[in-house]
N, CA, C and O of each residue as an XYZ file, in Angstrom:
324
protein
N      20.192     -5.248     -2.492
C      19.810     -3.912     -2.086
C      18.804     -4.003     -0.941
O      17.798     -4.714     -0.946
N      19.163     -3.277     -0.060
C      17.988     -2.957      1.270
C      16.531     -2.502      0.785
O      16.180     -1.968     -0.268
N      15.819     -2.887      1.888
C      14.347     -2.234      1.197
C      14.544     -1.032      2.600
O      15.254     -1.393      3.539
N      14.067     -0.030      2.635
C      13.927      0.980      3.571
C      12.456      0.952      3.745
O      11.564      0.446      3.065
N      12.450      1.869      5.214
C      10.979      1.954      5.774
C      11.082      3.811      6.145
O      11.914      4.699      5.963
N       9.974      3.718      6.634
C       9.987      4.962      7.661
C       8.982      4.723      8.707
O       7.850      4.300      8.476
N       9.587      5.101     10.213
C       8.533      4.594     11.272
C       8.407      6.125     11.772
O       9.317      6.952     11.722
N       7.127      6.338     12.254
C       6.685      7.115     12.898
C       6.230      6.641     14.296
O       5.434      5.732     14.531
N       7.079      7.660     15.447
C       6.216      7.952     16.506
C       6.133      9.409     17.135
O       6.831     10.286     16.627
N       5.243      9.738     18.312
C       5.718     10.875     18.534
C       5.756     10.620     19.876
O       5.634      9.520     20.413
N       5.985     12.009     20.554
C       6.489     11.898     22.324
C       5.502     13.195     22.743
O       4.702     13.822     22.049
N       5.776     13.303     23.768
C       5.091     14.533     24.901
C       5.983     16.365     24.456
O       5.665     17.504     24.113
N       7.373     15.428     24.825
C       8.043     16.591     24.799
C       9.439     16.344     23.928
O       9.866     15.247     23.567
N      10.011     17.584     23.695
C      10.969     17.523     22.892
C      11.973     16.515     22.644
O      12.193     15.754     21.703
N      12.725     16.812     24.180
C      13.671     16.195     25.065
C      13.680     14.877     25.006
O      14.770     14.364     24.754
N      12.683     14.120     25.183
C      12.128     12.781     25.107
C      12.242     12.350     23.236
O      12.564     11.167     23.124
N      12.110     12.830     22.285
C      11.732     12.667     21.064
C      13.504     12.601     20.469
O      13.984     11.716     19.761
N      14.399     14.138     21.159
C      15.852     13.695     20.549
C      16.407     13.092     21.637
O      17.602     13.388     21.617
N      16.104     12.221     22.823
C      16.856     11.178     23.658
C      16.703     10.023     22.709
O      17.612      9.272     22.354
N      15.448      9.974     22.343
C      15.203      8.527     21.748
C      15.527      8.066     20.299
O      15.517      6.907     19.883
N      15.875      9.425     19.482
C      16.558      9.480     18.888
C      18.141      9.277     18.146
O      18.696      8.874     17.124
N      18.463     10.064     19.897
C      19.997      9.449     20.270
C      20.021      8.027     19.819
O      20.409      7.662     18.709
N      19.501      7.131     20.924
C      19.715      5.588     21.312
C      19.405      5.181     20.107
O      20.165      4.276     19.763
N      18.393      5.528     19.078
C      18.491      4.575     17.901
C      19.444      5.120     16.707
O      19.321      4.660     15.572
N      20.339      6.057     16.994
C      21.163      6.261     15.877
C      22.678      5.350     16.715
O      23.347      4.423     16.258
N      22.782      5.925     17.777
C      23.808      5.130     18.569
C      24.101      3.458     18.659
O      25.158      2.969     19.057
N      22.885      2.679     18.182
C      22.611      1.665     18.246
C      22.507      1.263     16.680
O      22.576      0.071     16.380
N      22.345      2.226     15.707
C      22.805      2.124     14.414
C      21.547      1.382     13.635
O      21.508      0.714     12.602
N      20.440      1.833     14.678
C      19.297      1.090     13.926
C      18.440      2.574     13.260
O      17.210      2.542     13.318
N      18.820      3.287     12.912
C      18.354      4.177     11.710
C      19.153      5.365     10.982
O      19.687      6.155     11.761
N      19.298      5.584      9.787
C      20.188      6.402      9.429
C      20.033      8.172      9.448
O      20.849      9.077      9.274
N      18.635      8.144      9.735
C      18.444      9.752      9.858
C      17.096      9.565     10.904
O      16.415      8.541     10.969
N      16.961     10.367     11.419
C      15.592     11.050     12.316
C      15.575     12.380     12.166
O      16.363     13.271     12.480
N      14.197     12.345     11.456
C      13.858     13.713     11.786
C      12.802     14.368     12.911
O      11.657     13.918     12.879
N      13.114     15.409     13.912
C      12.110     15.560     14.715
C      11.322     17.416     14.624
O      11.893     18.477     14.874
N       9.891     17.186     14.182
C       9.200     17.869     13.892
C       7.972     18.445     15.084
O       7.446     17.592     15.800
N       7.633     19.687     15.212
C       6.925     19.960     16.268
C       6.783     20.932     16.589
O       7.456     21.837     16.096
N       5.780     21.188     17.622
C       5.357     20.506     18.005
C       3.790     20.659     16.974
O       3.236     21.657     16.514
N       3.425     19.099     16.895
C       2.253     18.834     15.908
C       0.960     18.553     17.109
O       1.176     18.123     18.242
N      -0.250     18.866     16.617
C      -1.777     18.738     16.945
C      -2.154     17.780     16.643
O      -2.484     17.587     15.473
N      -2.280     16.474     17.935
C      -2.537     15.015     17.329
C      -4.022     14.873     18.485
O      -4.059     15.042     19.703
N      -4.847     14.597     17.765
C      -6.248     13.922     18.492
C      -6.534     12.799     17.917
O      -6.609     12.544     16.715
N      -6.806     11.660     19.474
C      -6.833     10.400     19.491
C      -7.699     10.371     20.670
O      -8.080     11.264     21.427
N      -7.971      8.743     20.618
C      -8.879      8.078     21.772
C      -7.954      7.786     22.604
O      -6.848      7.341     22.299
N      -8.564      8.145     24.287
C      -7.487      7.233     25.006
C      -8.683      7.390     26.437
O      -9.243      8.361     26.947
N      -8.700      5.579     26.781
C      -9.756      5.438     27.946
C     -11.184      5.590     27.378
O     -12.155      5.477     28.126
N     -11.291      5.792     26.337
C     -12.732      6.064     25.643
C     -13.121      6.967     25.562
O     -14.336      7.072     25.389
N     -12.210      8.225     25.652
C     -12.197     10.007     25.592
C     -11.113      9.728     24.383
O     -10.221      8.984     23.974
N     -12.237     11.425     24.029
C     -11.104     11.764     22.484
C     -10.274     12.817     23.651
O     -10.844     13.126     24.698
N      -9.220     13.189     23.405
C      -8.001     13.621     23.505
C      -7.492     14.191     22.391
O      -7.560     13.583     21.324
N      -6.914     15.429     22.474
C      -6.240     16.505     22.014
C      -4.691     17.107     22.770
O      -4.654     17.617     23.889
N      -3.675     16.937     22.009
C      -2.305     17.579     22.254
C      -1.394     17.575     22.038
O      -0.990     16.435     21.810
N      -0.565     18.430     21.941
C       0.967     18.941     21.313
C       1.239     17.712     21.394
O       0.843     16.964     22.288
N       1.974     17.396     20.415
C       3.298     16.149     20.580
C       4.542     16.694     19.487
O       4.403     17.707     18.802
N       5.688     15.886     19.466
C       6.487     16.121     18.499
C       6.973     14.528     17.729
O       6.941     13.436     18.297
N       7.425     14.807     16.252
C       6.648     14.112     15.348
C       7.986     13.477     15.027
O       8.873     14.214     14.597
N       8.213     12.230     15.186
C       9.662     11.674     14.602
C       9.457     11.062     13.284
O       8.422     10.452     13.015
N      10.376     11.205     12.499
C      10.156     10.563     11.275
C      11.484      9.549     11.234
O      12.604     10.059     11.280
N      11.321      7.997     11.141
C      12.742      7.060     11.671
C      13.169      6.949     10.014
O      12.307      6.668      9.181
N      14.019      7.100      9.784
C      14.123      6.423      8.534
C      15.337      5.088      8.367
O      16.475      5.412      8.030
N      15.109      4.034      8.547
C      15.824      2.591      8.316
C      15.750      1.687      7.806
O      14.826      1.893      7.019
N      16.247      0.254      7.589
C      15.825     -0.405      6.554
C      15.230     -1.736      7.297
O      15.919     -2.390      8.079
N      14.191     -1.992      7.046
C      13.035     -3.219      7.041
C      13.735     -4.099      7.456
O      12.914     -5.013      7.371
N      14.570     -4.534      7.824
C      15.186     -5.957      8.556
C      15.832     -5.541      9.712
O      16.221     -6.515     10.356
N      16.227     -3.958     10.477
C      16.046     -3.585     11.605
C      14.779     -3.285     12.317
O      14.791     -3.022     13.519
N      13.557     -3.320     11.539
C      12.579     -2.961     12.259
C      12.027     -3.767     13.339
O      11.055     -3.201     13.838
N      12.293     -4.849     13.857
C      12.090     -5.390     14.826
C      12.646     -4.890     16.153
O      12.120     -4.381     17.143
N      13.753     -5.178     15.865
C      14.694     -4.061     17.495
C      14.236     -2.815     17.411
O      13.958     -2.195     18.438
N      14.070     -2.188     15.989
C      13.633     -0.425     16.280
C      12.566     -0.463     17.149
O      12.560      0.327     18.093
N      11.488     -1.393     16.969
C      10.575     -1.349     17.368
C      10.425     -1.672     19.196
O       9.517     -1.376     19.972
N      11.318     -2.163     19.349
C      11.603     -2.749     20.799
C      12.304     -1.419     21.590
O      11.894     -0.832     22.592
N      13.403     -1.188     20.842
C      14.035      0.209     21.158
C      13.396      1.001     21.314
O      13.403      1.633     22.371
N      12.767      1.210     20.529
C      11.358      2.372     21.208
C      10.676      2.296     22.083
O      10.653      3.236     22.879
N       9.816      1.111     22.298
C       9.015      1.023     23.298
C       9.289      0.434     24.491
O       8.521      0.173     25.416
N      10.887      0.183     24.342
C      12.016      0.166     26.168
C      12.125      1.362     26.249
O      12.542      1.434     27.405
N      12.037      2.925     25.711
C      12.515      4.018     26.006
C      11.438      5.253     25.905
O      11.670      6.401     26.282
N       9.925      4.679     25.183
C       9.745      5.722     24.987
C       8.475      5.831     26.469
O       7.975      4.865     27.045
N       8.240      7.253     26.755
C       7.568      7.349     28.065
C       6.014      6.877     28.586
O       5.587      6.521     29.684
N       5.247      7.088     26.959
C       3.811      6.696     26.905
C       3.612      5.474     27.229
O       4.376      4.664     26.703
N       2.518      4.924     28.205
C       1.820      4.345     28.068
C       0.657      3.911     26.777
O      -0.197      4.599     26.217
N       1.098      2.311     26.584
C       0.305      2.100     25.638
C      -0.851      0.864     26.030
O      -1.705      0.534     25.207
Protein backbone atom coordinates (compact mmCIF):
# COMPACT_ATOMS: atom_id res chain seq x y z
CA UNK A 1 0.00 0.00 0.00
CA UNK A 2 1.17 3.66 -0.86
CA UNK A 3 1.77 6.06 1.91
CA UNK A 4 0.15 9.49 0.61
CA UNK A 5 1.22 13.07 1.35
CA UNK A 6 -0.23 16.42 0.81
CA UNK A 7 2.05 19.33 -0.48
CA UNK A 8 1.20 22.74 -0.20
CA UNK A 9 2.11 25.72 -2.24
CA UNK A 10 0.62 28.84 -3.25
CA UNK A 11 1.03 31.34 -6.35
CA UNK A 12 0.31 35.15 -7.04
CA UNK A 13 -2.48 34.51 -9.21
CA UNK A 14 -5.04 32.14 -10.16
CA UNK A 15 -3.96 31.28 -13.61
CA UNK A 16 -0.52 30.37 -12.43
CA UNK A 17 -1.93 27.98 -9.46
CA UNK A 18 -4.41 25.87 -12.23
CA UNK A 19 -1.36 25.93 -15.00
CA UNK A 20 0.68 24.25 -12.46
CA UNK A 21 -1.75 22.18 -11.60
CA UNK A 22 -2.34 21.10 -15.10
CA UNK A 23 1.46 19.87 -15.52
CA UNK A 24 1.35 17.87 -12.33
CA UNK A 25 -1.81 15.97 -13.02
CA UNK A 26 -0.66 15.58 -16.77
CA UNK A 27 2.55 14.22 -15.61
CA UNK A 28 0.54 11.93 -13.23
CA UNK A 29 2.42 13.06 -10.26
CA UNK A 30 -0.77 13.83 -8.13
CA UNK A 31 -4.21 12.52 -8.03
CA UNK A 32 -6.28 15.56 -7.05
CA UNK A 33 -5.42 19.41 -6.55
CA UNK A 34 -7.30 21.47 -4.94
CA UNK A 35 -7.08 25.29 -5.59
CA UNK A 36 -8.38 27.63 -2.89
CA UNK A 37 -8.41 31.53 -2.78
CA UNK A 38 -7.64 33.81 -2.76
CA UNK A 39 -6.01 33.35 0.97
CA UNK A 40 -4.13 36.24 3.32
CA UNK A 41 -0.56 34.94 3.68
CA UNK A 42 2.10 37.20 5.72
CA UNK A 43 5.69 36.29 5.54
CA UNK A 44 9.29 37.66 5.60
CA UNK A 45 10.84 38.47 2.43
CA UNK A 46 14.33 40.66 2.22
CA UNK A 47 13.88 41.22 5.96
CA UNK A 48 10.33 42.97 5.54
CA UNK A 49 7.21 41.32 6.75
CA UNK A 50 4.99 41.20 3.72
CA UNK A 51 1.34 40.78 3.35
CA UNK A 52 -0.82 39.28 0.22
CA UNK A 53 -3.47 37.55 -1.63
CA UNK A 54 -2.20 34.29 -2.86
CA UNK A 55 -4.10 31.16 -3.88
CA UNK A 56 -3.73 28.01 -1.89
CA UNK A 57 -3.00 24.54 -3.62
CA UNK A 58 -3.57 21.57 -1.78
CA UNK A 59 -1.32 18.50 -3.94
CA UNK A 60 -2.52 15.40 -2.89
CA UNK A 61 0.06 12.27 -3.97
CA UNK A 62 1.89 9.57 -2.77
CA UNK A 63 5.42 9.97 -0.96
CA UNK A 64 7.62 8.26 -3.53
CA UNK A 65 6.55 10.95 -6.23
CA UNK A 66 7.47 13.66 -4.06
CA UNK A 67 10.74 14.27 -5.36
CA UNK A 68 9.81 15.19 -9.10
CA UNK A 69 6.59 16.95 -7.55
CA UNK A 70 8.86 18.88 -5.96
CA UNK A 71 11.09 19.72 -8.98
CA UNK A 72 7.89 20.14 -11.08
CA UNK A 73 6.99 22.83 -9.13
CA UNK A 74 9.78 24.76 -8.74
CA UNK A 75 10.65 24.42 -12.87
CA UNK A 76 7.15 26.08 -13.20
CA UNK A 77 6.23 27.90 -10.47
CA UNK A 78 6.84 31.94 -10.89
CA UNK A 79 8.21 32.99 -7.29
CA UNK A 80 11.35 33.61 -6.54
CA UNK A 81 12.79 31.74 -3.76
Amino acid sequence: MADYIQVFTTTEKKEDAVRIAKILLEKRLAGCIQIIGPVSSLYWWKGKMEESEEWLCIIKSEKSLYNELEKTIKDNHPYEV
